[in-house]
C-alpha positions as CSV (number, residue, x, y, z in Angstrom):
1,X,-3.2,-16.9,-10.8
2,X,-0.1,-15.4,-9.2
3,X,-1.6,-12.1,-9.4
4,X,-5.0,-12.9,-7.5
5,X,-3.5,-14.8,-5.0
6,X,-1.0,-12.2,-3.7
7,X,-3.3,-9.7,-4.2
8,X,-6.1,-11.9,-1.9
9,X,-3.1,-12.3,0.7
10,X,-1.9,-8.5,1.1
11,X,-5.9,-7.2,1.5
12,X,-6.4,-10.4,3.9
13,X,-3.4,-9.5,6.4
14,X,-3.9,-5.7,5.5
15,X,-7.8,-5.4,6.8
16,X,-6.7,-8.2,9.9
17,X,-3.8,-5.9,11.3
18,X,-6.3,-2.7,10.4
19,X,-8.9,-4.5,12.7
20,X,-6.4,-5.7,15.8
21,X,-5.0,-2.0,15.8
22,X,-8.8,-0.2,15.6
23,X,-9.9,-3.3,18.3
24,X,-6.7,-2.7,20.8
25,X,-5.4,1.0,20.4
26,X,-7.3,4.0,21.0
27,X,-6.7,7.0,18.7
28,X,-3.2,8.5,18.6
29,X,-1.9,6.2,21.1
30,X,1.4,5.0,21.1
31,X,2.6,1.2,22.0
32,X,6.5,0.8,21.3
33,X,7.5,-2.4,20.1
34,X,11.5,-1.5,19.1
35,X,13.5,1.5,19.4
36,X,12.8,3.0,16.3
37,X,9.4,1.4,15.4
38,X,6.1,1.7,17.5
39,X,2.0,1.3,16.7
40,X,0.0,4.1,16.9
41,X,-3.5,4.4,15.7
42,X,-4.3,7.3,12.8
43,X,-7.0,7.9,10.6
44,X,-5.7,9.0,6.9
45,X,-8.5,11.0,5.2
46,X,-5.9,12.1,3.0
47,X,-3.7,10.0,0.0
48,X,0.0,9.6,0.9
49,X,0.5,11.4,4.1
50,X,-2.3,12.7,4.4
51,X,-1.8,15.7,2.0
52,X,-4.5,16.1,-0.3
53,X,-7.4,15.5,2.4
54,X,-9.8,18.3,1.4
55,X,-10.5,16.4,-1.7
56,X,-12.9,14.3,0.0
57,X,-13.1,10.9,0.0
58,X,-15.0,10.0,-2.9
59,X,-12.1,11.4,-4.9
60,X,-10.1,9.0,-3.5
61,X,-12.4,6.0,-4.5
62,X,-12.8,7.1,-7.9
63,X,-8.9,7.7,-8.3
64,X,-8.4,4.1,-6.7
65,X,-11.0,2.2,-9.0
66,X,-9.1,3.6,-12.1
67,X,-5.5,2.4,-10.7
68,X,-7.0,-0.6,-10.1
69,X,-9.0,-0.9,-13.3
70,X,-5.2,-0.3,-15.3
71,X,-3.3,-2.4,-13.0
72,X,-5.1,-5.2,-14.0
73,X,-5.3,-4.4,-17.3
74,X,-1.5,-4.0,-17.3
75,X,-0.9,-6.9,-15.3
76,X,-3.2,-9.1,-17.1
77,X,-1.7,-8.2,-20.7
78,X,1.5,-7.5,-20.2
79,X,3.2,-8.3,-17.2
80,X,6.0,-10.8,-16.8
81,X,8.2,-12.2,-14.5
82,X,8.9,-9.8,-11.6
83,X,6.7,-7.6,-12.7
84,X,3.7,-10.2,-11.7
85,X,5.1,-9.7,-8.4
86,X,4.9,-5.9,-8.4
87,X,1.4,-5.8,-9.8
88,X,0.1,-8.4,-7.7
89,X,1.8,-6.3,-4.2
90,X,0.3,-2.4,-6.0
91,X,-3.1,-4.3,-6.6
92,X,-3.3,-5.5,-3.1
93,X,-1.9,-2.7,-1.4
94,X,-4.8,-0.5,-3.8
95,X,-7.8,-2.6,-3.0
96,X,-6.2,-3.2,1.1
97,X,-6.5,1.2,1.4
98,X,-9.9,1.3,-1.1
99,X,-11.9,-0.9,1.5
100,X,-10.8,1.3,4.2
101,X,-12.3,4.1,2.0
102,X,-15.3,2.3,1.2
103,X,-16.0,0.8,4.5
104,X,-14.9,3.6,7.1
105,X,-14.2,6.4,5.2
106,X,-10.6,6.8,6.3
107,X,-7.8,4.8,5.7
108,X,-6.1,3.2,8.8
109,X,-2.3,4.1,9.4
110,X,-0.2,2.5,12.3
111,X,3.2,1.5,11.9
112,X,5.4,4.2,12.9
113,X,9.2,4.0,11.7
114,X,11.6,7.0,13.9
115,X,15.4,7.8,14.5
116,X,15.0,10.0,17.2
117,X,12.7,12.8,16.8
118,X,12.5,11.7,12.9
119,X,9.4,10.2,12.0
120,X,8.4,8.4,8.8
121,X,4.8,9.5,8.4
122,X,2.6,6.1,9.8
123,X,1.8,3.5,7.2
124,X,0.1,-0.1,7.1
125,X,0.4,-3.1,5.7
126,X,-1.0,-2.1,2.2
127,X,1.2,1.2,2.1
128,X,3.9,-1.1,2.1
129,X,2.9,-3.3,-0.4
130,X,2.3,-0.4,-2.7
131,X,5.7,0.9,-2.4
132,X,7.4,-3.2,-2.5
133,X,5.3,-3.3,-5.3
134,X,6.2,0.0,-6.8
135,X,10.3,-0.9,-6.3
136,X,10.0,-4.2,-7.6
137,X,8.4,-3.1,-11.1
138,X,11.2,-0.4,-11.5
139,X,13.7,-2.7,-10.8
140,X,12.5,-5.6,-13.2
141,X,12.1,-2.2,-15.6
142,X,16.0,-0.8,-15.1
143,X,16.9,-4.6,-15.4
144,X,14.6,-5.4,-18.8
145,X,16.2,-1.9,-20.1
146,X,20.0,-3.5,-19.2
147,X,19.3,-6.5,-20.8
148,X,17.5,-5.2,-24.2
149,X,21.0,-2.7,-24.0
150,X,23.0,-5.6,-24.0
151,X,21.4,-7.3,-26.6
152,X,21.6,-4.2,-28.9
């Protein structure tokens, strides 16, 4: 329940903001909102920063259906506490980018994080549920591992 309802939330807010930014910010502009964060509108052919964009992206579905076909799997078997969490964030984040794919052929970026001339490749609401998502499982993992050391 946990995990469809999370999941739901993070694709709903995920394609809203990917809308606003594609409805209000032309290509490659820039809009600064704080002094080491702006919006900026880029379209990610590629996976994770971009790299990996002469794949096509058919790849990229294919690759995505399978995460998403073993995160449920795994989150539906064996997933517990805080890891219900994680899955639920990495399946929303997954299926947030795989419409993007599907629907545009791109996945929208815009959230830009800097520290001067520093920049944090741009990223969007599901990106950062993936990598929540990702943190939270390997630190119910390195907490499970503590505990089961304890016991032993």
């Amino acid at each position: 329940m946990y995990i469809s309802f999370i999941a739901f939330f993070v694709v709903i807010i995920d394609f809203l903001t990917k809308r606003v930014v594609i409805a209000k910010v032309m290509p490659y502009e820039k809009i600064n909102i704080l002094p080491f964060l702006r919006i900026v509108y880029i379209e990610n052919k590629g996976a994770a920063f971009g790299i990996f964009s002469n794949l096509g992206n058919n790849v990229f579905i294919a690759i995505s259906l399978i995460a998403i076909i073993g995160i449920i799997v795994y989150a539906v078997r064996f997933a517990k506490g805080l890891e219900i969490y994680s899955f639920s964030l990495i399946l929303g984040g997954a299926l947030g980018n795989l419409n993007d794919r599907i629907m545009l052929g791109k996945v929208i970026d815009f959230i830009d994080v800097f520290v001067g001339k520093w920049h944090w490749p741009a990223f969007n609401v599901a990106d950062s549920a993936l990598t929540i998502g990702i943190a939270l499982f390997i630190m119910s993992n390195i907490r499970h591992g503590k505990a089961k050391k304890q016991d032993t």
